[in-house]
TORPA-4810 file (N, C-alpha, C, O; in nm, 3 decimals):
<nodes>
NODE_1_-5.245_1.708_0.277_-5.172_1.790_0.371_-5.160_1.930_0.312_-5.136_1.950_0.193_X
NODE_2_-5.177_2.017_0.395_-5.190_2.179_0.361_-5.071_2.250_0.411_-5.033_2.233_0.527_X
NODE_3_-5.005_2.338_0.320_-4.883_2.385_0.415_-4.896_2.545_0.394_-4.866_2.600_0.288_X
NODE_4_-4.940_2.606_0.499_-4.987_2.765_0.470_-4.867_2.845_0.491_-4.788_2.841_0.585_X
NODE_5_-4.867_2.913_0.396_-4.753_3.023_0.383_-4.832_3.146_0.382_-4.942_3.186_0.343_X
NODE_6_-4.704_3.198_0.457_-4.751_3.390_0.494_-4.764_3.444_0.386_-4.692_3.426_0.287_X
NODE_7_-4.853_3.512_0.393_-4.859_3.614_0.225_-4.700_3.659_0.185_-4.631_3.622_0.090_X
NODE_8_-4.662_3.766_0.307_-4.554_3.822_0.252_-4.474_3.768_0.207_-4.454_3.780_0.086_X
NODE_9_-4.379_3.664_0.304_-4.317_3.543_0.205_-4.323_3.475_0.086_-4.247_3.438_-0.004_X
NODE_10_-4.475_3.468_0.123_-4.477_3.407_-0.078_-4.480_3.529_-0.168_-4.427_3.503_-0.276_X
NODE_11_-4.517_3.631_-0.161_-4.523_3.737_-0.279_-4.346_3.792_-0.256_-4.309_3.887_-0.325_X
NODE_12_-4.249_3.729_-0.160_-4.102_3.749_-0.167_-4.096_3.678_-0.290_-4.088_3.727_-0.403_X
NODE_13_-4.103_3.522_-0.251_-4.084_3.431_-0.340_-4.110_3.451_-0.482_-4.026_3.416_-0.565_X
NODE_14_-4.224_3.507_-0.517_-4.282_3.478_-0.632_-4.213_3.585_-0.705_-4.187_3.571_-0.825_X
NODE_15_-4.174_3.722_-0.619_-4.130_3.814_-0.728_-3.982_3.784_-0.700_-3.919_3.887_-0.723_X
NODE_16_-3.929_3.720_-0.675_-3.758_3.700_-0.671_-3.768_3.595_-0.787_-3.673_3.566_-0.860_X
NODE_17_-3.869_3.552_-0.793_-3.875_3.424_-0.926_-3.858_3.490_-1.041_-3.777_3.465_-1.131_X
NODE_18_-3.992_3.636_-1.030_-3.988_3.658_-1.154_-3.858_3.762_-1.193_-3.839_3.802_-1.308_X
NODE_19_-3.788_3.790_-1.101_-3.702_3.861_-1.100_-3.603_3.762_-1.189_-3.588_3.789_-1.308_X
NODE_20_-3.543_3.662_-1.139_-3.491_3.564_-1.188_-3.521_3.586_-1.363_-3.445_3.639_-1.444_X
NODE_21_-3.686_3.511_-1.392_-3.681_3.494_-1.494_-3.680_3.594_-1.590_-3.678_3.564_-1.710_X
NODE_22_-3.682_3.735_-1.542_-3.668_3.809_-1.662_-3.507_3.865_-1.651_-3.469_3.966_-1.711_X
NODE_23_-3.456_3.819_-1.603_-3.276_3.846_-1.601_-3.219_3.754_-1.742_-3.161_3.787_-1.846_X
NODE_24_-3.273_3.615_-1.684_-3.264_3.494_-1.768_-3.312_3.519_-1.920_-3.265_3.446_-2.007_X
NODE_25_-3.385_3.598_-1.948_-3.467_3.606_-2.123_-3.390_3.736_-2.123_-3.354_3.767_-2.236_X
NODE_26_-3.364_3.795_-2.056_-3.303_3.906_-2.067_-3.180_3.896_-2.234_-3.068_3.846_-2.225_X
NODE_27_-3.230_3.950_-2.359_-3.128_3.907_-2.472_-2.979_3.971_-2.443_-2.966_4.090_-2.468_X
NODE_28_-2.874_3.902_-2.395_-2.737_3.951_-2.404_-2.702_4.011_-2.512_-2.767_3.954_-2.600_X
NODE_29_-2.625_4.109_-2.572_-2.573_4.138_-2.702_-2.495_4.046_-2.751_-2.408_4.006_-2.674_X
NODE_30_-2.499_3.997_-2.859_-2.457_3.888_-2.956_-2.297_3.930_-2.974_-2.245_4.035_-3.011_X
NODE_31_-2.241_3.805_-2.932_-2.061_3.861_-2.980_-2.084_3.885_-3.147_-2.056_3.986_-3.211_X
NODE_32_-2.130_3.790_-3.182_-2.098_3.806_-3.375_-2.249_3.827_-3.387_-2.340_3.789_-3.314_X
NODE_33_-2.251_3.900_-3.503_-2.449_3.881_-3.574_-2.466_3.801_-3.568_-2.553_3.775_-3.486_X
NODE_34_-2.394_3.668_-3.654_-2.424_3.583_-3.682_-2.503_3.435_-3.564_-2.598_3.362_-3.591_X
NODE_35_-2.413_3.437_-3.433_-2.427_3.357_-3.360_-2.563_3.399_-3.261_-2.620_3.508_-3.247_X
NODE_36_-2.593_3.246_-3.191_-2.711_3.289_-3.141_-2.682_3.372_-2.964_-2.578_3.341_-2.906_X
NODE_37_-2.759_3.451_-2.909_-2.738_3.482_-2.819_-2.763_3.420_-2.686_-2.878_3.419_-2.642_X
NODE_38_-2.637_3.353_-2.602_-2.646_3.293_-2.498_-2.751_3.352_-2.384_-2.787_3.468_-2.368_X
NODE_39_-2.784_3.241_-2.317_-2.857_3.273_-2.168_-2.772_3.234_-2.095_-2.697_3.142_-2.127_X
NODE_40_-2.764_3.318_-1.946_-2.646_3.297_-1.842_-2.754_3.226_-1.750_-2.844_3.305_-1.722_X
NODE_41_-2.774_3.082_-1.689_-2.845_3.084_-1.548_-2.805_3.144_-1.445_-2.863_3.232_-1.383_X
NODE_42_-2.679_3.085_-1.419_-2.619_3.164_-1.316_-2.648_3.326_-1.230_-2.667_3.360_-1.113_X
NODE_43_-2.638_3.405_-1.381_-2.656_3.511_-1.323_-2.839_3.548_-1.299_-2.869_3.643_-1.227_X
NODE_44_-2.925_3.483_-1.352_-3.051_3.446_-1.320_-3.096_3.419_-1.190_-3.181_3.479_-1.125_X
NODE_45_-2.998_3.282_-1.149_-3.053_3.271_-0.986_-2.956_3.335_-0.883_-2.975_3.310_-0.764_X
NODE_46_-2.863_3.406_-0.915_-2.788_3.534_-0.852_-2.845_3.622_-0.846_-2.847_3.662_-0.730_X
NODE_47_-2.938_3.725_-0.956_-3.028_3.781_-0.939_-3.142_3.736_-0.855_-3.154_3.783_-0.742_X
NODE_48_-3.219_3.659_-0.896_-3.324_3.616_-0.762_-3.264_3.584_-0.629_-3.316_3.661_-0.548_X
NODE_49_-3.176_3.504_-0.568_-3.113_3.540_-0.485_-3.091_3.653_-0.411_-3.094_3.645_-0.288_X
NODE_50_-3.060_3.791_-0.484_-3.031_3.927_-0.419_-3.138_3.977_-0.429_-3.164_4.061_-0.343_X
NODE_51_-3.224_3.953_-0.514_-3.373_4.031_-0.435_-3.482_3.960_-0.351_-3.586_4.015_-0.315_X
NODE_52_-3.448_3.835_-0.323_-3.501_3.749_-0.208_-3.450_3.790_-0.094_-3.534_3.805_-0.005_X
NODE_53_-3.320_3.818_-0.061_-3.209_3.873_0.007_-3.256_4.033_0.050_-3.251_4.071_0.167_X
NODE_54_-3.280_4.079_-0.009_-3.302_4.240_-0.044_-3.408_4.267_0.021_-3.411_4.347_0.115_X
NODE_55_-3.520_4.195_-0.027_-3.669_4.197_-0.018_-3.707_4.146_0.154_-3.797_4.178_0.232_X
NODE_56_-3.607_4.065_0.163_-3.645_4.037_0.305_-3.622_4.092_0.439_-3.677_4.090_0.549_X
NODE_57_-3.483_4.158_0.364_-3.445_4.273_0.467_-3.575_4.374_0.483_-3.635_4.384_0.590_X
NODE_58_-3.608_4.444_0.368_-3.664_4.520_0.335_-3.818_4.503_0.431_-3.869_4.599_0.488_X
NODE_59_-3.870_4.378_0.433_-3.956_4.374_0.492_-3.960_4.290_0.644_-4.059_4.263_0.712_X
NODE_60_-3.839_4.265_0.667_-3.806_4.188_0.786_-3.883_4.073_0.826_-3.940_4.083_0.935_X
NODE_61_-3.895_3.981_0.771_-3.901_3.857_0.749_-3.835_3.791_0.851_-3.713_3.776_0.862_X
NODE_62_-3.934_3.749_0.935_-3.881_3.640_1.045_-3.885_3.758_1.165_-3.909_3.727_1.282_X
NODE_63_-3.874_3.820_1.146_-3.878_3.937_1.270_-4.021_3.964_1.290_-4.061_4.067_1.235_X
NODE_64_-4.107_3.896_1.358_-4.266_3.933_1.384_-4.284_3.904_1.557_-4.214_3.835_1.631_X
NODE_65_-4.391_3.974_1.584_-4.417_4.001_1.684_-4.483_3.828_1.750_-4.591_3.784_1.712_X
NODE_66_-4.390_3.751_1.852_-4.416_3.616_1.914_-4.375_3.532_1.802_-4.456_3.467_1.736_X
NODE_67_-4.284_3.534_1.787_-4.198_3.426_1.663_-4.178_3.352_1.772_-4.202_3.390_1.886_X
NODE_68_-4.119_3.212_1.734_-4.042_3.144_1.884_-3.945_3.179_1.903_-3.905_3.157_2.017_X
NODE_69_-3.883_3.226_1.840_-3.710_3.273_1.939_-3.748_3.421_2.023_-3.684_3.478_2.112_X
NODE_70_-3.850_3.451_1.971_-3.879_3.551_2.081_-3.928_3.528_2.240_-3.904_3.573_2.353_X
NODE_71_-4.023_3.412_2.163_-4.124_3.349_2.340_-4.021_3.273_2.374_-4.011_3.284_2.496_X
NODE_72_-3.924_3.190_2.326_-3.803_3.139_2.392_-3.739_3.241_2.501_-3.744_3.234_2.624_X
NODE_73_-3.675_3.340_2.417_-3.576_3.424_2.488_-3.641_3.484_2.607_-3.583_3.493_2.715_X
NODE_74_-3.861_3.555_2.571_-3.857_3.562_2.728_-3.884_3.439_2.860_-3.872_3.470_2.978_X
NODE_75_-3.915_3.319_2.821_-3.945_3.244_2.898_-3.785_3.234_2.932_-3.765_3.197_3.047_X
NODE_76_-3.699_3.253_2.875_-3.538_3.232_2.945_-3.526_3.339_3.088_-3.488_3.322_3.205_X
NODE_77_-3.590_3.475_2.994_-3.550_3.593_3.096_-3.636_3.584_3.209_-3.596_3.644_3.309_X
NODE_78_-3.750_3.520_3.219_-3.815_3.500_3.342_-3.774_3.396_3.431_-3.790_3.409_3.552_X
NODE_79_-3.702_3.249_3.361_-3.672_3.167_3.486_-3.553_3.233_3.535_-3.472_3.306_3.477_X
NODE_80_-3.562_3.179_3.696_-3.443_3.206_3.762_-3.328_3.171_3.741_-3.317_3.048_3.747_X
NODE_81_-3.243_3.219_3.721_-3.108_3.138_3.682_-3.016_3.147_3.840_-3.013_3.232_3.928_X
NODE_82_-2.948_3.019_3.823_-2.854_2.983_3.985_-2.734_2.909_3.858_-2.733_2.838_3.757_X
NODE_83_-2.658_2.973_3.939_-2.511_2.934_3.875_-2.443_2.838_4.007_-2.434_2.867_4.127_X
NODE_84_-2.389_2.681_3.913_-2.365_2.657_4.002_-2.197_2.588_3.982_-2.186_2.575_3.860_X
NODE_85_-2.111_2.555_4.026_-1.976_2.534_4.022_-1.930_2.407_4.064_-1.913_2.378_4.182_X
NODE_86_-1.909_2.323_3.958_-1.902_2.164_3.981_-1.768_2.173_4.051_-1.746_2.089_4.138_X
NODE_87_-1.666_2.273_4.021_-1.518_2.246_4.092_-1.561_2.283_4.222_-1.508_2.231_4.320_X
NODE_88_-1.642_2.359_4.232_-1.660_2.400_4.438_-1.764_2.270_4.497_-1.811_2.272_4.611_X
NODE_89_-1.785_2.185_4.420_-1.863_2.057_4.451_-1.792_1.948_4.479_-1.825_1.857_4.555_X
NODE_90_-1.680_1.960_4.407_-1.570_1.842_4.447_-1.521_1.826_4.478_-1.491_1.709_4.501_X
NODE_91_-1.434_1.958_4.524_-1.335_2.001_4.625_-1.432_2.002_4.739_-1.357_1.978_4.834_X
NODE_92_-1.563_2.017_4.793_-1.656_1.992_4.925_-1.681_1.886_4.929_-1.707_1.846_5.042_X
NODE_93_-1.686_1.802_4.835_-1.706_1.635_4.886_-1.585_1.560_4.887_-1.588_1.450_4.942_X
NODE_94_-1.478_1.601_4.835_-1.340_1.541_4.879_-1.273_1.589_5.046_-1.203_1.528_5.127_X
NODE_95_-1.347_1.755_5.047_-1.288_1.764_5.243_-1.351_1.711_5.310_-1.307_1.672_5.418_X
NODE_96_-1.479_1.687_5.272_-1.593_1.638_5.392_-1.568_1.477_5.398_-1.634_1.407_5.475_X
</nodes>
């Protein structure tokens, strides 16, 4: 099974990764000389996060020309719409 991804999306992906991982090696300053210097994940996939976030704005992602919520919304605006009123239906079959 093949699962094709849009270029742009994946080159989001891939650089929010590497974004990630160079936050993550990123050397913190050492509280003491002596001790070794922690890695934060957290702030690793917080960083990739905000430039996945960032990046997508940036390139508007999901916003393309015949997405389905687009061909949805016009096949909505073309059917006819009739509004219809179940209380004026029941009150006409209770006088009649």
């Amino acid at each position: 099974m093949n699962l094709h991804i849009e270029p742009v999306p994946g080159a989001i992906f891939v650089i929010s990764c590497l974004v990630g991982y160079v936050v993550y090696r990123k050397p913190p300053p050492p509280a003491h000389p002596s001790q070794p210097a922690a890695r934060n994940l957290t702030e690793a996939i917080a960083a990739a996060a905000g430039a996945m976030f960032l990046l997508s704005i940036l390139f508007g992602v999901g916003v393309g020309v015949g997405s389905e919520a687009e061909v949805d919304v016009e096949q909505r605006e073309e059917a006819p719409q009739t509004l219809v009123c179940h209380a004026c239906e029941e009150t006409d079959t209770a006088s009649s």
